[in-house]
DRENTI-411866 format. One line per field, with one value per residue (C-alpha): residue number from 1; residue in three letters; chain; y, z, x. Coordinates in nm, 4 decimals. Example, Ala and Ser with C-alpha at 12.3 -4.5 7.8 and 13.67 -1.06 7.14 Angstrom:
# DRENTI-411866
paza [1_2]
zado [ALA_SER]
guke [A_A]
Y [-0.4500_-0.1060]
Z [0.7800_0.7140]
X [1.2300_1.3670]
This chain:
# DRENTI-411866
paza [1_2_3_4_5_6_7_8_9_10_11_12_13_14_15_16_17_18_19_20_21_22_23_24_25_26_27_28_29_30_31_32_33_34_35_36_37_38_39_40_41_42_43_44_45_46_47_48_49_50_51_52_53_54_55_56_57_58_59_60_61_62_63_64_65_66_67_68_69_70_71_72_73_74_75_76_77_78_79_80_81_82_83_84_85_86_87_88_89_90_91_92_93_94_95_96_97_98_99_100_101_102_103_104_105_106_107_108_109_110_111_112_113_114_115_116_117_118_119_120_121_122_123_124_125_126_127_128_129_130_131_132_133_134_135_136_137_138_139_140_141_142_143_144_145_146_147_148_149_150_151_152_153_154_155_156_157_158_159_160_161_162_163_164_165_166_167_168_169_170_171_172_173_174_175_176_177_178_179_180_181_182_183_184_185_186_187_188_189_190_191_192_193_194_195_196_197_198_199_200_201_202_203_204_205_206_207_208_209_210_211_212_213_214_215_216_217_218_219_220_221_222_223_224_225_226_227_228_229_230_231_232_233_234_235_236_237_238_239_240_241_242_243_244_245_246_247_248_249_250_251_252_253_254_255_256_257_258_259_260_261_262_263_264_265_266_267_268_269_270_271_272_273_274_275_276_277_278_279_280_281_282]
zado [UNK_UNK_UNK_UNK_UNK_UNK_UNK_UNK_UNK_UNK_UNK_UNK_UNK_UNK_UNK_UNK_UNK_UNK_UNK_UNK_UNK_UNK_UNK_UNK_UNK_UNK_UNK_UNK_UNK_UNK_UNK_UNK_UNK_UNK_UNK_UNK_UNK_UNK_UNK_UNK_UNK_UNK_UNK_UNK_UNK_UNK_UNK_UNK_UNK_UNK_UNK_UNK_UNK_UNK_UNK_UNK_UNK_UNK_UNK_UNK_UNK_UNK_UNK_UNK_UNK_UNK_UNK_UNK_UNK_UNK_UNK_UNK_UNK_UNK_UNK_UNK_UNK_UNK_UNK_UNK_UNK_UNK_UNK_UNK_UNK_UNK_UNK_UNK_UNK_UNK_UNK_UNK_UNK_UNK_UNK_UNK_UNK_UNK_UNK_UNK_UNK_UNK_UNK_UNK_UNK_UNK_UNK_UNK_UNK_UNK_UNK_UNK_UNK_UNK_UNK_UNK_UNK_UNK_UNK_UNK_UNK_UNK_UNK_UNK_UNK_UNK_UNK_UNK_UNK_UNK_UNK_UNK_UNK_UNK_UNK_UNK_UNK_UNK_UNK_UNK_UNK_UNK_UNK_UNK_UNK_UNK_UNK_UNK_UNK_UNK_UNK_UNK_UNK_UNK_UNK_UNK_UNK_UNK_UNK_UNK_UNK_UNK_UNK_UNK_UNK_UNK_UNK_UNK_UNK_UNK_UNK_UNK_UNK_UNK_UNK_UNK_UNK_UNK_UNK_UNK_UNK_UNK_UNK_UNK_UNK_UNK_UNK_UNK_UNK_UNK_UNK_UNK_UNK_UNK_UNK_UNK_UNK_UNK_UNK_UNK_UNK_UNK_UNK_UNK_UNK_UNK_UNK_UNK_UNK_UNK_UNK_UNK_UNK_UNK_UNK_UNK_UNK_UNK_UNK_UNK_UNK_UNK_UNK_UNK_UNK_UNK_UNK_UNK_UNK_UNK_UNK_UNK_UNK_UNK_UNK_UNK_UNK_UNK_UNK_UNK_UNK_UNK_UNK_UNK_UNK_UNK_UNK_UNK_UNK_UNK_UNK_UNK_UNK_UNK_UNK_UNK_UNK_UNK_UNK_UNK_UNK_UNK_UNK_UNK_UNK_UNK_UNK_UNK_UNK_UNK_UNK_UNK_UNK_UNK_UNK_UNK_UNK_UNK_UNK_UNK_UNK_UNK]
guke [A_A_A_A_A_A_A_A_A_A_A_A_A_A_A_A_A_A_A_A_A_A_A_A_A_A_A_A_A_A_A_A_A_A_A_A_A_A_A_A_A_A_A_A_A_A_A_A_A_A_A_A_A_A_A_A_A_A_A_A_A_A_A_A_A_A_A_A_A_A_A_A_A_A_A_A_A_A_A_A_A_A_A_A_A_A_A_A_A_A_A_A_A_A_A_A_A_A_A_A_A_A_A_A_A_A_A_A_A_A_A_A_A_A_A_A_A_A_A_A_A_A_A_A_A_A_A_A_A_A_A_A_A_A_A_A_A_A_A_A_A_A_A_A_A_A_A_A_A_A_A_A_A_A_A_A_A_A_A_A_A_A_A_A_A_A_A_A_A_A_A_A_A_A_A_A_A_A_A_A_A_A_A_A_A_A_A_A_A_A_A_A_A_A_A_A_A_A_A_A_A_A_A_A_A_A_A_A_A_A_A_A_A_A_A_A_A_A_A_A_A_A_A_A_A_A_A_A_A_A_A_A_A_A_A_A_A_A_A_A_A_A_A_A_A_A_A_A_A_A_A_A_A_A_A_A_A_A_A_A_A_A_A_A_A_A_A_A_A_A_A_A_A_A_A_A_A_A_A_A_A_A]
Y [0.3091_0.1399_-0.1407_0.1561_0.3435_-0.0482_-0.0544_0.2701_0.2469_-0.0972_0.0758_0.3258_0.0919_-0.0386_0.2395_0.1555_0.1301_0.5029_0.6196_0.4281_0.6362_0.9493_0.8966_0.7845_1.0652_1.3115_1.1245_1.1811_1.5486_1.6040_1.4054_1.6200_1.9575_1.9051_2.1639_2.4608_2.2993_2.2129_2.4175_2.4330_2.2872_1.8986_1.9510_2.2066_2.1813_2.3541_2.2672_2.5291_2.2877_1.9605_1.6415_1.9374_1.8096_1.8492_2.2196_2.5066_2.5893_2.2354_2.0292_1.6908_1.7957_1.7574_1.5030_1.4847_1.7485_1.9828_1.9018_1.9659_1.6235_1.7027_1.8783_1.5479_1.3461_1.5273_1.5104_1.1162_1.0616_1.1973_0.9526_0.6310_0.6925_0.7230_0.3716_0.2112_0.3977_0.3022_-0.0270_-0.1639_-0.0193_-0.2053_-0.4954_-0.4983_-0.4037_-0.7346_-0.9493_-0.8641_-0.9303_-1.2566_-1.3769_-1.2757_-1.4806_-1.7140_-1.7398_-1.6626_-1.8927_-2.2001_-2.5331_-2.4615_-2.1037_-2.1477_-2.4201_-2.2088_-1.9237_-2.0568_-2.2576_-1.9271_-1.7824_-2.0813_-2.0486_-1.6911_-1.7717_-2.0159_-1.7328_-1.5365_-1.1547_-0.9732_-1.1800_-1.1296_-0.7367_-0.7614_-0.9174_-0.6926_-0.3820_-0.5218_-0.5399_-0.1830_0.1420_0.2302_0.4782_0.5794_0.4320_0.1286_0.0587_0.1198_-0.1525_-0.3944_-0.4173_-0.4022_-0.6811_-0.9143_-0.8646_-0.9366_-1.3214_-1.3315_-1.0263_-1.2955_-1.5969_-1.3754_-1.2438_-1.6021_-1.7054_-1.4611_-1.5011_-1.8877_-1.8286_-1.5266_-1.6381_-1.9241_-1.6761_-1.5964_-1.2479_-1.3938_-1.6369_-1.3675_-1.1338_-1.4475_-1.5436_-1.1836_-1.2140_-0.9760_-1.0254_-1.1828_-0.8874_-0.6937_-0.9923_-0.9266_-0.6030_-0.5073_-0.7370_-1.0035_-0.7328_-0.5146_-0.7533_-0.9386_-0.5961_-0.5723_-0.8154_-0.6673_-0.3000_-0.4548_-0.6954_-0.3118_-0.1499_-0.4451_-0.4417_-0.0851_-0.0672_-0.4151_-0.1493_0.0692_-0.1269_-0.3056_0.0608_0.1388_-0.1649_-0.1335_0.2195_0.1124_-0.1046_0.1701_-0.0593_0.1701_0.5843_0.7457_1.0767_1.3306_1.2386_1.2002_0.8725_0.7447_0.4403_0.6426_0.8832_0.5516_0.4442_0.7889_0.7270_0.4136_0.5475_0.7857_0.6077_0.6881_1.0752_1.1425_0.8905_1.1111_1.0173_0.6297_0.7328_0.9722_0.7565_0.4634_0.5706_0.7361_0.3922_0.2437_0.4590_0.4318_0.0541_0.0518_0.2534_0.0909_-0.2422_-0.0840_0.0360_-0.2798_-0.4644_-0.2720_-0.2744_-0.6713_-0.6741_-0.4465_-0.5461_-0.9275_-1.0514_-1.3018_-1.0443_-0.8343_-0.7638_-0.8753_-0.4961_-0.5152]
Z [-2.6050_-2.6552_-2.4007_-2.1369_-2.2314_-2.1284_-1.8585_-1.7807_-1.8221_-1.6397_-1.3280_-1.3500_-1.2873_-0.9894_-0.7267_-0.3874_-0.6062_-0.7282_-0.3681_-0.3072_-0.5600_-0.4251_-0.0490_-0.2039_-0.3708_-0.0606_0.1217_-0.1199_-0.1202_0.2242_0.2070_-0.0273_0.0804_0.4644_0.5236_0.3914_0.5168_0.8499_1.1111_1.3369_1.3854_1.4700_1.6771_1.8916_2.2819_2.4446_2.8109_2.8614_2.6182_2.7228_2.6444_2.5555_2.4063_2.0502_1.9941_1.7410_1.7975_1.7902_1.5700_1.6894_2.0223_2.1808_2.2936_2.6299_2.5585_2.3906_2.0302_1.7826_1.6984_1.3254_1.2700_1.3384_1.1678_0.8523_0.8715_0.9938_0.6571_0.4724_0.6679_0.6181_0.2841_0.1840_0.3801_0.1783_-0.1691_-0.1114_0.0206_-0.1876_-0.5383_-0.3474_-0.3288_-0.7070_-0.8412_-0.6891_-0.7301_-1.1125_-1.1742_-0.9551_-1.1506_-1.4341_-1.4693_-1.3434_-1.5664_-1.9162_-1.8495_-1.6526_-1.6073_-1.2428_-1.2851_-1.2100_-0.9605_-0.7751_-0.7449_-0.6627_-0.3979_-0.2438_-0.2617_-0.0533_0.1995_0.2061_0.2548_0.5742_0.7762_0.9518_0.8001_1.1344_1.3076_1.0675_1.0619_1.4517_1.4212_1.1440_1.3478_1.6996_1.4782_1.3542_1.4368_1.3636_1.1212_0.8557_0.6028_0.7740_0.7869_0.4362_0.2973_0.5527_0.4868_0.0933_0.1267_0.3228_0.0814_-0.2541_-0.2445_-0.3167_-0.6723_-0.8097_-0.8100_-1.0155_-1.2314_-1.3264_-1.3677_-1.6221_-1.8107_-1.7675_-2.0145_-2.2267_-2.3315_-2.5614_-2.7092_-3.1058_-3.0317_-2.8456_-3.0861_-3.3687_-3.1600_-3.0805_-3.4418_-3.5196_-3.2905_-3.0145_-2.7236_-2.3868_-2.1790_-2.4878_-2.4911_-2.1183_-2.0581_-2.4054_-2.4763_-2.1735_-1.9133_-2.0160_-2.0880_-1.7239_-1.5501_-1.5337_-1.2145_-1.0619_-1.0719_-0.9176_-0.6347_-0.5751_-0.4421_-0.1671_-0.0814_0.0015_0.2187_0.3959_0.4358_0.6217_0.8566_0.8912_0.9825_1.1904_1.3703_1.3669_1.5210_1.7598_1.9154_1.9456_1.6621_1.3921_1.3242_1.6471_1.8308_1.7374_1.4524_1.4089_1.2535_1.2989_1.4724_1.7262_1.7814_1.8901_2.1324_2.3242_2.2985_2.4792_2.7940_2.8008_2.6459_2.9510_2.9732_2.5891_2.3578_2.0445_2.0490_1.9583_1.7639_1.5061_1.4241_1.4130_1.1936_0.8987_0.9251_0.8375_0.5954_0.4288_0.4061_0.3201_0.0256_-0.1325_-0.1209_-0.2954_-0.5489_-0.6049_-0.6477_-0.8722_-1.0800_-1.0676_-1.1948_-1.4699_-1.5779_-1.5686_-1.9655_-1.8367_-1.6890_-2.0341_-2.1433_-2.5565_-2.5447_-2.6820]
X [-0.7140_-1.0398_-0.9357_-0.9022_-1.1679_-1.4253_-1.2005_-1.2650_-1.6887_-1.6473_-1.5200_-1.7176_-2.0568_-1.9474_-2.0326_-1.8526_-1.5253_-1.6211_-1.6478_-1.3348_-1.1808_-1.2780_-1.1839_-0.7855_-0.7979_-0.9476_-0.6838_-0.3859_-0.5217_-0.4820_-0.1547_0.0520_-0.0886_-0.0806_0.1869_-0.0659_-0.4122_-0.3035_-0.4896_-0.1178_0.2141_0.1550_0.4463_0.3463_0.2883_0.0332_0.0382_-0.3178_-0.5012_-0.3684_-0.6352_-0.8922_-1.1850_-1.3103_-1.4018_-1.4118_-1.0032_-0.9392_-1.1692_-1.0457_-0.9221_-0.5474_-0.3397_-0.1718_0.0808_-0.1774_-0.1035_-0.3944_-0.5362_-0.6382_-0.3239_-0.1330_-0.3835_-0.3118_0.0583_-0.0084_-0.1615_0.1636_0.3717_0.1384_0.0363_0.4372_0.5022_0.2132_0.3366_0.7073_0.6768_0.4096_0.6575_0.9789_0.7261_0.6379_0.9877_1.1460_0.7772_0.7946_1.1767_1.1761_0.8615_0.9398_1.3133_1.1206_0.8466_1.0109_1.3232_1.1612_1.3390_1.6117_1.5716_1.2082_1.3218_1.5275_1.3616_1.0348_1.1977_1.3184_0.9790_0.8421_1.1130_1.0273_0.6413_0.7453_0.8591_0.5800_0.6258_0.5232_0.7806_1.0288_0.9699_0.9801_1.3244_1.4599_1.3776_1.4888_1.8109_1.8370_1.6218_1.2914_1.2040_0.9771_1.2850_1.3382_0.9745_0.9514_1.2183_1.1370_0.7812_0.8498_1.1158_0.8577_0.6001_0.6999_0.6264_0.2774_0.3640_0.6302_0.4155_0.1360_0.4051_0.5328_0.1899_0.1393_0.4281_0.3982_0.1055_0.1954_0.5221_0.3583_0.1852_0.2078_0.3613_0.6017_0.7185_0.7394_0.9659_1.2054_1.1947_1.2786_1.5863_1.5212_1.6933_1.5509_1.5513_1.3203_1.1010_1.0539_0.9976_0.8685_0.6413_0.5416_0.5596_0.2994_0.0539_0.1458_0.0679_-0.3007_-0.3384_-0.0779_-0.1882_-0.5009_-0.2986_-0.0583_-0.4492_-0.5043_-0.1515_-0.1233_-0.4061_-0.2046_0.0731_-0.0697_-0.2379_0.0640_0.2485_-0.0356_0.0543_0.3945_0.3370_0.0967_0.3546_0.6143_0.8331_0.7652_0.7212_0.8759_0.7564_0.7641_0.6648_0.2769_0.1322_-0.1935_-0.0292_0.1307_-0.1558_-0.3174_-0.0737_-0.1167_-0.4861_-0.4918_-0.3336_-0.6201_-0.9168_-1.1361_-1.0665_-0.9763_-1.1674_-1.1540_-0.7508_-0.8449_-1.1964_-1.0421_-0.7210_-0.8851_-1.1474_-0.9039_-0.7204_-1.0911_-1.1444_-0.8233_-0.7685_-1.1684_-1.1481_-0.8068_-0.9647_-1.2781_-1.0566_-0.8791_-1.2226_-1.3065_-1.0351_-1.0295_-1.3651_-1.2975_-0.9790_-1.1536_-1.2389_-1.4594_-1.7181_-1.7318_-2.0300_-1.9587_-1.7802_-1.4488]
């Protein structure tokens, strides 16, 4: 408790990673209780208001079939903040298992493994996510596991770099003497001490994820219509940039804002979760 509560007063110093903190959580807000702040139905057409200008009934304006901007906006967030959620846990659930075996067993299970990872780095992951979903259809699922499965690479080399060093640890040699079993040794006692980097590596991926959605949306390859996303709200936008600019400013600006403040956050948890930059505290 005393190690979270320097954490804790070490994150709390660094000021942009505060504001970071308080735009996820305005954003996660505004995520989970879009269905009762939402001004109307994102789905809605309105063929008197169509490409209608930002004004009192509609805050952010309409799109080309009269749909309230903000109102889509707000449900947008649900969808890209759940791609960058999901996606970013698939990525750590197969980063920490691959680096983990990998780590804490060494010798060709390392080998292998790692050799697999650097195949896996070769291959260009937009490419590869292009390919995957010219195979199947896009959706908000598909988008989800692809993106997680293309990004867990960078998680398992961290992982095995932890437990490369933690496993020669005293603590780890007492629990082996004491007989416990490999997969306690893991998870019980390596694992949590391997975490801290990764919680901090989970913040800058995220934000990656939704750009990459964005993206992916932008193109037409990812969330389809109905459906709003701030991708897709994009791709309407740029058909009418010259008549209707608040459909590219207002999207384009929450996916600033968003993938700004999750990188704030994870700098500031990398410089508080750092030993070297303690101040003599613990």
């Amino acid at each position: 408790m005393r190690l979270a509560r320097i954490v804790a007063k070490r994150f709390s110093k660094n000021k942009l990673s505060l504001i970071g903190l308080c735009l996820v959580f305005m954003l996660l807000v505004v995520a989970l209780f879009a269905p009762l702040i939402s001004p109307y139905d994102p789905t809605k057409i309105d063929v008197h208001n169509m490409l209608s200008p930002p004004s009192k009934s509609h805050i952010f304006g309409t799109d080309e079939l009269g749909r309230d901007v903000l109102a889509r906006m707000m449900w947008g967030s649900r969808v890209s903040l759940q791609v960058g959620f999901v996606a970013v846990g698939i990525a750590i659930l197969i980063g920490i298992i691959v680096g983990a075996l990998a780590g804490y067993y060494g010798g060709w299970v390392d080998s292998l493994l790692m050799r697999f990872v650097d195949i896996m780095l070769t291959i260009p992951t937009l490419f590869l996510i292009l390919a995957v979903i010219a195979i199947v259809e896009p959706g908000i699922g598909v988008i989800m596991i692809v993106i997680g499965l293309t990004s867990w690479m960078g998680i398992s080399r961290l992982v095995r770099a932890e437990f490369l060093s933690l496993k020669e640890r005293d603590f780890v040699l007492s629990a082996k003497a004491l007989g416990a079993s490999d997969t306690r040794i893991i998870f019980r006692h390596i694992l949590p001490n391997a975490l801290a980097p990764v919680f901090v590596t989970a913040t800058f991926r995220i934000a990656g994820a939704i750009l990459l959605e964005s993206g992916l949306s932008f193109l037409g390859l990812g969330v389809q219509p109905p459906t709003p996303s701030w991708g897709n709200i994009l791709t309407s936008g740029k058909d009418y940039i010259e008549v209707a600019w608040w459909l590219s400013l207002y999207p384009g600006i929450a996916i600033l804002i968003s993938a700004l403040s999750y990188n704030l956050v994870g700098e500031g948890l990398r410089d508080a979760l750092d030993p070297r930059l303690w101040d003599m505290e613990i």
